[in-house]
C-alpha positions, 0 to 999 in steps of 0.5 A: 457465496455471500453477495457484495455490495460494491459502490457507484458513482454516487459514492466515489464523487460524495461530497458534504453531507452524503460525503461525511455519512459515507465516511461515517459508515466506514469507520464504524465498519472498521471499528466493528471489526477492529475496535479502536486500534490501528495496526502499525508497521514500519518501512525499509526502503531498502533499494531504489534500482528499478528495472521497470519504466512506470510513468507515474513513478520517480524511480522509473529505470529512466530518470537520471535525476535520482542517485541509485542505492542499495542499502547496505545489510549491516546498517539494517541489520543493526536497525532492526535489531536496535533503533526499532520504535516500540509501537510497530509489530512488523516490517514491510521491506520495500524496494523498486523492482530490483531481483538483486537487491531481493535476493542480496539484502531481502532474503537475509533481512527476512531471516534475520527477522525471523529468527531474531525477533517476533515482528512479522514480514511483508515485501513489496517487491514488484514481480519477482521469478518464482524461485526467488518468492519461495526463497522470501517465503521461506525466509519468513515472510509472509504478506506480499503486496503488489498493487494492480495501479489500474482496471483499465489495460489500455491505460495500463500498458500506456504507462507502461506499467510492469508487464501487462494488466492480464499478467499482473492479476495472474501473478496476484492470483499465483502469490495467493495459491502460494499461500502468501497473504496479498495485499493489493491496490490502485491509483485514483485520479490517473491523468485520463481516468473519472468515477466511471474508473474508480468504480471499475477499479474498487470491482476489480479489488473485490474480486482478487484473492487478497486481504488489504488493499491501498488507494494511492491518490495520484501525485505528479512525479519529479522526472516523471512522464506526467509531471505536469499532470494535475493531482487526484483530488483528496475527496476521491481517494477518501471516497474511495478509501470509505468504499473499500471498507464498506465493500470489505469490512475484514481488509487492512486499508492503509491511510498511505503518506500520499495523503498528506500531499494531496490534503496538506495538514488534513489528509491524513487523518482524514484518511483514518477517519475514511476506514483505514487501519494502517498506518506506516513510519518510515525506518528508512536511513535519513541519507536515504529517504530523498532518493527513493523517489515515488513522487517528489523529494521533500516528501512529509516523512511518517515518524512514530510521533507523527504517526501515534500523534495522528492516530490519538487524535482520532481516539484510536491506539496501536493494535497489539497484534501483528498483521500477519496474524490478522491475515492468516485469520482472513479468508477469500469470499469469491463475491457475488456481486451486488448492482451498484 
């Protein structure tokens, strides 16, 4: 069992010098592993229905503000068969938690990629019943992402989060016994949350059976219980980032679109140079996109020009291979945990 570093409040509240050489550590840790390439995915967001209540989040079962959709199968079928950019090597299937769209539009999806092109797969889901993941298993894919949002469980079950904080590390766990490739992540700068939380936050990733993880900075919600919450400082989430890359030099780190709300015009690549290795164009139908409501409507949209313009700014190019294959290549260390 190797011993992992995990970082303090000296590395999450970085800032100038010590900010830029932490920086620095990542991405050469990234490059290491990764050399100059980045993988590139796109996104459906393919529903919007959502049967859970999170407080941070624009498509909670209680906003009547949003139009609810499904997207229909036949016009996604014929994207991803079709209209896909030549860059990305997989798809990952997003919706809020809605078991009837996974089970009408996902699993179908899934099978028609698998059968009909080499992309790989992943879903991000929300907690679904154990036959209905078998059947996504089944259909071919193969990472599915569920982020834990938060190591605290009172602050958890506040926001009202999906079932309970114990509930949700257990389902992690079981995804991986499945022999799913998990990728996991949290939220930094939460209304109430400090560095003390962010620490705990990045302890709490090392020790799940995953091989990616996300840091979303905290972005006030139209319609949301915290929308007049102040925002995640850009530093934090990048600190964050860095030190995740550090603690686990092998995850798939994404520079998510929030980035680029919390750092108008800089956030973004700041990301990439932070550690990151993934980046994501949204596939999403343009008659769509506004309703699928994580934060605000108006959101910076990811194209493939904006996505390749970005990643040849930073001296990186688009890795050949798909993420699937990367995670499979992937094993879980149980960490023993160094003081930070």
């Amino acid at each position: 069992m190797r011993e992992l570093w995990i970082p303090g409040i000296e590395e999450v509240d970085a800032r100038r010098s010590v900010q830029e050489e932490l920086h620095e550590r990542a991405s050469a840790a990234a490059r290491e592993v990764f050399g100059p390439r980045v993988f590139i995915r796109g996104v459906i967001e393919v529903s919007n229905f959502c049967r859970e209540n999170c407080h941070y989040c624009g498509m909670r079962r209680s906003n009547r503000q949003i139009e609810r959709y499904r997207a229909a199968f036949d016009s996604l079928a014929e994207l991803v068969l079709q209209d896909l950019p030549a860059s990305i090597t997989d798809i990952n299937i997003q919706a809020g938690e809605d078991p009837v769209a996974a089970r009408e539009i996902v699993v179908p999806l899934v099978e028609l990629l698998s059968r009909s092109t080499t992309l790989g797969t992943s879903v991000c889901l929300g907690t679904l019943d154990i036959g209905l993941t078998r059947q996504l298993m089944t259909a071919g894919a193969s990472v599915y992402i569920i982020k834990f949002e938060t190591a605290d469980p009172a602050i958890y079950t506040r926001l009202e989060a999906p079932g309970s904080l114990g509930e949700r590390l257990a389902h992690i766990q079981w995804l991986a016994s499945e022999g799913w490739s998990v990728s996991s992540g949290f939220i930094a700068g939460l209304p109430g949350q400090d560095s003390k939380d962010a620490v705990a936050n990045l302890r709490l990733a090392a020790s799940l059976p995953l091989g990616g993880c996300s840091v979303s900075p905290f972005i006030p919600g139209e319609a949301t219980p915290l929308a007049s919450s102040e925002g995640c400082e850009l530093d934090l989430a990048l600190n964050c980032m860095a030190a995740l890359r550090l603690m686990r030099p092998g995850w798939v780190i994404p520079a998510v679109s929030a980035l680029n709300i919390a750092g108008p015009g800089v956030g973004y690549r700041r990301g990439i140079r932070a550690g990151a290795n993934l980046c994501t164009i949204n596939l999403t139908p343009g008659s769509l996109r506004d309703e699928y409501l994580l934060y605000k409507r108006g959101r910076q949209i990811m194209t493939e020009e904006a996505v390749l313009s970005a990643i040849d700014a930073e001296g990186l190019s688009p890795a050949p291979t798909r993420l699937s294959e990367h995670y499979a290549r992937t094993v879980f260390e149980p960490p023993s945990v160094k003081g930070a």
